[in-house]
N, C-alpha and C positions, 0 to 999 in steps of 0.2 A: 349549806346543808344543815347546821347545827339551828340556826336559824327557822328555818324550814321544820325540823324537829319538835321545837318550841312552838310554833306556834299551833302545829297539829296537837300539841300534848293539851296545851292552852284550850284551844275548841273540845278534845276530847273531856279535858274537866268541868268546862261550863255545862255541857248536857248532862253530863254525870250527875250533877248538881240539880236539875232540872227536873221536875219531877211531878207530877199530876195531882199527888197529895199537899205539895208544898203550896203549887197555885190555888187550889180550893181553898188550905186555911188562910190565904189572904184574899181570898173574895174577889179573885180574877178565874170565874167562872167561865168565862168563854175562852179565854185563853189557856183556860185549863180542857175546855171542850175538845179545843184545835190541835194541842199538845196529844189530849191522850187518844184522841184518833187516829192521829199518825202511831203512836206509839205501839197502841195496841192492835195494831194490823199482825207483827210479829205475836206468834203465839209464845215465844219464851216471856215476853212479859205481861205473860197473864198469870198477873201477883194479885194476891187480895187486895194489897195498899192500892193496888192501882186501880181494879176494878172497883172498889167501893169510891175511891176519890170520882171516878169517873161517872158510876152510877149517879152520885148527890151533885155532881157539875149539871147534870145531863136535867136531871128534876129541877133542879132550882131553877134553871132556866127557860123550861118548860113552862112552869108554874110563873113564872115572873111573866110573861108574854102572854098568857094564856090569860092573865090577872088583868093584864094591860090593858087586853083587847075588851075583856067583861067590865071593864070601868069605862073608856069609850064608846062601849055599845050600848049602855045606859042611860046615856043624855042624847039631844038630839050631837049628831054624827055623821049628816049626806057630806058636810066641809073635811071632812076625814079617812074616806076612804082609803088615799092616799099612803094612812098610816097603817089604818089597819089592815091592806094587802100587803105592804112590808113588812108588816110583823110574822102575817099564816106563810111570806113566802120564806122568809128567816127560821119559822118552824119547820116549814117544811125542808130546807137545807139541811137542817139537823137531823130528821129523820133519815133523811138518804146517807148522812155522816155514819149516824149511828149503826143505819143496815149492814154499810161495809165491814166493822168491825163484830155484827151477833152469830151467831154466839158467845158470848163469855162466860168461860169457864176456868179456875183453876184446876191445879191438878190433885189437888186435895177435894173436891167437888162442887167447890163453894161457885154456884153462877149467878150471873146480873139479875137483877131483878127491873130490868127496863120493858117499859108496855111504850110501844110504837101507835102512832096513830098515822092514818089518811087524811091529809088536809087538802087535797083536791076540790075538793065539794067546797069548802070554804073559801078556797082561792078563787074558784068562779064564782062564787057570790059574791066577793070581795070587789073583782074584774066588775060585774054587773053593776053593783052600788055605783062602783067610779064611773062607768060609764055614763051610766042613768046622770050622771050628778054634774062629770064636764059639758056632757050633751043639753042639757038645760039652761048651765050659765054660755055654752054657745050661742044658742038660740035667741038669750036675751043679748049678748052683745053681736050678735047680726040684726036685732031689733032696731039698736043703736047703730048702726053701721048704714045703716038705707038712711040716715039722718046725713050720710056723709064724713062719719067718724072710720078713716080707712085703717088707722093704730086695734078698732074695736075688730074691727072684718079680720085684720092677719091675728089676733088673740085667738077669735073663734075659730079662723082655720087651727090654729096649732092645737086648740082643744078639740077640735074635732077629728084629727089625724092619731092623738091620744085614743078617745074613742073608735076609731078604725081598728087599730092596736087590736085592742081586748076583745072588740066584735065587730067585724066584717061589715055583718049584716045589721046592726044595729039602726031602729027605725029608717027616715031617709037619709042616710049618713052622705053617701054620693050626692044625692041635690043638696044638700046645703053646704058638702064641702065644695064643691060648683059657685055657687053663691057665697061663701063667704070669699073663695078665692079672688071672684070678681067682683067683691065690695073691698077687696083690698089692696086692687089692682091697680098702682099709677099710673095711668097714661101721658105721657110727653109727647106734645106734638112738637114739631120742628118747622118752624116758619122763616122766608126772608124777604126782606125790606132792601132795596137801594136806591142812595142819593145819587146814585151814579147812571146816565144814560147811554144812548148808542150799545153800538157794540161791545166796549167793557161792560155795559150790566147783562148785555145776551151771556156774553162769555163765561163770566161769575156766576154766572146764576145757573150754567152749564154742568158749573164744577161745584156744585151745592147738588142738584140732581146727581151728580159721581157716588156722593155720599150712602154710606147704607146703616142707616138709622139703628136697625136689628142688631148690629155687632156690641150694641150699647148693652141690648135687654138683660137683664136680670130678672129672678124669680119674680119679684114686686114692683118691679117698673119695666113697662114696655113704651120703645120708641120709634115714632113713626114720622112722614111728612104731614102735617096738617092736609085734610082733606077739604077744599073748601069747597065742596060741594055737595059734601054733608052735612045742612046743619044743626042734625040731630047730634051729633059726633061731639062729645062730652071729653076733655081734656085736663085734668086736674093741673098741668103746668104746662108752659106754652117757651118757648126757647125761641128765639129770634137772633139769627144773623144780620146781623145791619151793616151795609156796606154804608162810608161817610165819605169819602172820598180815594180818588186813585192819581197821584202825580207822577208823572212820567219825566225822568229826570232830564234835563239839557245834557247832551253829548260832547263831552270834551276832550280834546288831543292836547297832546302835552309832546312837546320833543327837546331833550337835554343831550348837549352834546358835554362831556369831559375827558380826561387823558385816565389812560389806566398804566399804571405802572407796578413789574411784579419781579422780583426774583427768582429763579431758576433755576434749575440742573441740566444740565445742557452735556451729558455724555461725561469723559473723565480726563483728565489731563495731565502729563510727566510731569513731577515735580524735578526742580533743580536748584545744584549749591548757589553761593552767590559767585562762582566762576563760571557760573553758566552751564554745570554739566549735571550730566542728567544723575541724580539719586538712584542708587539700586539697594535690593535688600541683599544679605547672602547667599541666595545662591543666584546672583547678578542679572537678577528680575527691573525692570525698571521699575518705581515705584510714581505710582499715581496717586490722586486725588478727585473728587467732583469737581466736575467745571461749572464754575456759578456764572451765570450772567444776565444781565440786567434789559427786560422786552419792553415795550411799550404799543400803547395801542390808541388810536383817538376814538372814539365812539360815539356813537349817535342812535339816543335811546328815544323810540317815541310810542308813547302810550295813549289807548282808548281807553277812556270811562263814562260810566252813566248808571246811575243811579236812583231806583223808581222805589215808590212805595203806596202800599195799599194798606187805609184804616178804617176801622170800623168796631164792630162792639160784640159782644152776644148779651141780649138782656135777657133776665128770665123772672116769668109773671106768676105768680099762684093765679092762676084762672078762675077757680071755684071762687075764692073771695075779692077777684080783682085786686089784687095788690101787687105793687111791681118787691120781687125778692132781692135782685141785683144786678147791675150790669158792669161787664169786664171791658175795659177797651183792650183791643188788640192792633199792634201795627205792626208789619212786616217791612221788610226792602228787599230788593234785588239789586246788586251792585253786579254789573258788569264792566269786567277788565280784561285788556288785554298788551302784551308787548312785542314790539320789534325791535331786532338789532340789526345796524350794519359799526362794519371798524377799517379804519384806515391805518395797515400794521401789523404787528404778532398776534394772532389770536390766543397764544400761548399766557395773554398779561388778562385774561379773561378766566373768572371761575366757571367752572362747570355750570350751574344754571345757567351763565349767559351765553355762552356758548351752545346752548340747545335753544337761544331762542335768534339765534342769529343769521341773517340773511330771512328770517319767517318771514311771514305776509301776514298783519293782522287781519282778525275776523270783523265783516260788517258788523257796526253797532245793529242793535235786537230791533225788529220792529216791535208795535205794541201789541198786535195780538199773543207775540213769544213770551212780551214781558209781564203781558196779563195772566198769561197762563202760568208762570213762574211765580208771580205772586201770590196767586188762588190757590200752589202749589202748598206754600206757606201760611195761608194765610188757613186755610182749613187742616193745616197741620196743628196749628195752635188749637184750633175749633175743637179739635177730638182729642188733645189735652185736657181739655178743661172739661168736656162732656166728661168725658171716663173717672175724673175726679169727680164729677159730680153722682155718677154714677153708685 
């Protein structure tokens, strides 16, 4: 609590300290602006110290902006807008500051001598200059951008969305944000290639069609299948799935027969002295223990496997300049297993997992069409790794 005390008293001395006049005679103006508008909301502190410190904050900072803008507006200045709307919008914050707090008055009579202005009219001429001025250097980097430059096309969009900003209706602002979007627009088409025939390449090429290209798009790259039957159809990169080969593994059985041997609890059993008689505790209970005993089991363990795998690549081409960018290889497996038990004996000398697979009936090895689809399952699992990373 004493604590607590302390450090209220603490904060209440810092502001105390704090004061509208103190900050102006070190030439923190603005901070003296922020101060004595909050301060002078309360009408008990409408002191002269404070209202004159607050009047000469409020001017000098008028004047200092107001000077700023008249010396930028002097040279040429369309590269500038930028500055000089933050300045009439920073004047004009002030002015709304200052409204909350007028009148100022002390109670001795003494009031502010602040003259408020409207900077609206200046602000949209400020808006217009900037507009007029991204809208231009838009223009010229959409000039550049029909050259193939799509870095120049998304600039011009984002100047031109600027320009939306400030004016709606500003010249043809829709058609060239139309056009610059789609001079900025990557296209990826998605192609494939396989060294693989028959029916694995019907199959694969099945589970390539599965694919939905669109899940890729982002704002500046859209993805689709190569149309090839367009061949106006302009593609700035081109992605190819290449199938290179598919092995289908040799089916192997395995069968191990061994002994299992396990220790037990087997129920509980009277302990006795070495005369033979039974142990009791006090109140002439007999006393027991666990019965351990030792199971066995012979076994005969036979296992299916087979082992297939599909490889191949995605390359990816800059189209526009013919240049190959990079190719990933990618290889997948499918390993199929499976077990049967039988025992001759305790089944008790068997863990738990074996025991759940005991007396089963293993499952037919895969044919290929299951194992091709298990790979293609995989193998375009990779595909849309890599795509999203690239993305």
């Amino acid at each position: 609590m004493r604590k607590m005390m302390f450090i209220l008293l603490a904060i209440t001395f810092i502001f105390s300290c704090k004061s509208v006049e103190k900050m102006v005679s070190r030439g923190d103006y603005e901070a003296a602006f922020d101060f004595g508008t909050s301060k002078l909301r309360d009408h008990k502190n409408h002191k002269r110290e404070n209202i004159v410190a607050y009047e000469r904050a409020y001017n000098i900072l008028k004047e200092r902006d107001l000077d700023r803008i008249n010396l930028i507006m002097s040279t040429p200045h369309d590269h500038r807008w930028d500055e000089i709307l933050n300045l009439y919008i920073n004047l004009d914050r002030r002015e709304r500051m200052v409204a909350s707090v007028l009148p100022l008055r002390t109670k001795e009579g003494y009031a502010a001598r602040i003259s408020t202005t409207n900077y609206n009219s200046y602000i949209a001429e400020a808006k217009k200059g900037k507009a007029a001025y991204d809208y231009n250097n838009a223009i010229n980097l959409i000039s550049r951008a029909r050259k193939g430059n799509i870095d120049d096309a998304r600039n011009a969009y984002d100047l031109l969305k600027e320009v939306k900003r400030y004016d709606p209706y500003f010249a043809e602002i829709e058609d060239k944000l139309d056009e610059s979007y789609h001079l900025g627009l990557e296209m990826i088409g998605i192609d494939f290639e396989s060294a693989v025939g028959g029916l694995s390449n019907d199959l694969i090429k099945r589970r390539v069609l599965d694919l939905d290209p669109a899940r890729w798009n982002t704002f500046w790259k859209k993805y689709e299948f190569v149309d090839k039957r367009n061949n106006d159809k302009t593609y700035n990169t081109i992605m190819i799935i290449k199938i290179d080969d598919v092995h289908f593994g040799s089916e192997k059985e395995f069968v191990n027969n061994y002994d299992k041997v396990k220790t037990i609890t087997d129920g509980e059993r009277v302990v006795y002295d070495r005369n033979g008689e039974a142990l009791r505790d006090t109140a002439g209970h007999k006393i027991t223990e666990p019965n351990t005993i030792e199971v066995r089991a012979i076994v005969t363990e036979a296992r299916r496997e087979k082992r297939s795998s599909l490889i191949g690549r995605l390359s990816i081409y800059d189209n526009i300049n013919r240049l190959p960018i990079r190719s990933i290889p990618i290889s997948v497996d499918y390993l199929f297993e499976d077990v049967a038990m039988k025992i001759v004996g305790d089944k008790r000398a068997l863990d738990d997992m074996k025991i759940r697979r005991l007396d089963g009936v293993m499952a037919n090895f895969p044919d290929n069409v299951y194992t091709i689809n298990a790979l293609s399952t995989s193998f375009y699992s990779e595909i849309e790794k890599i795509i999203s990373r690239f993305s």
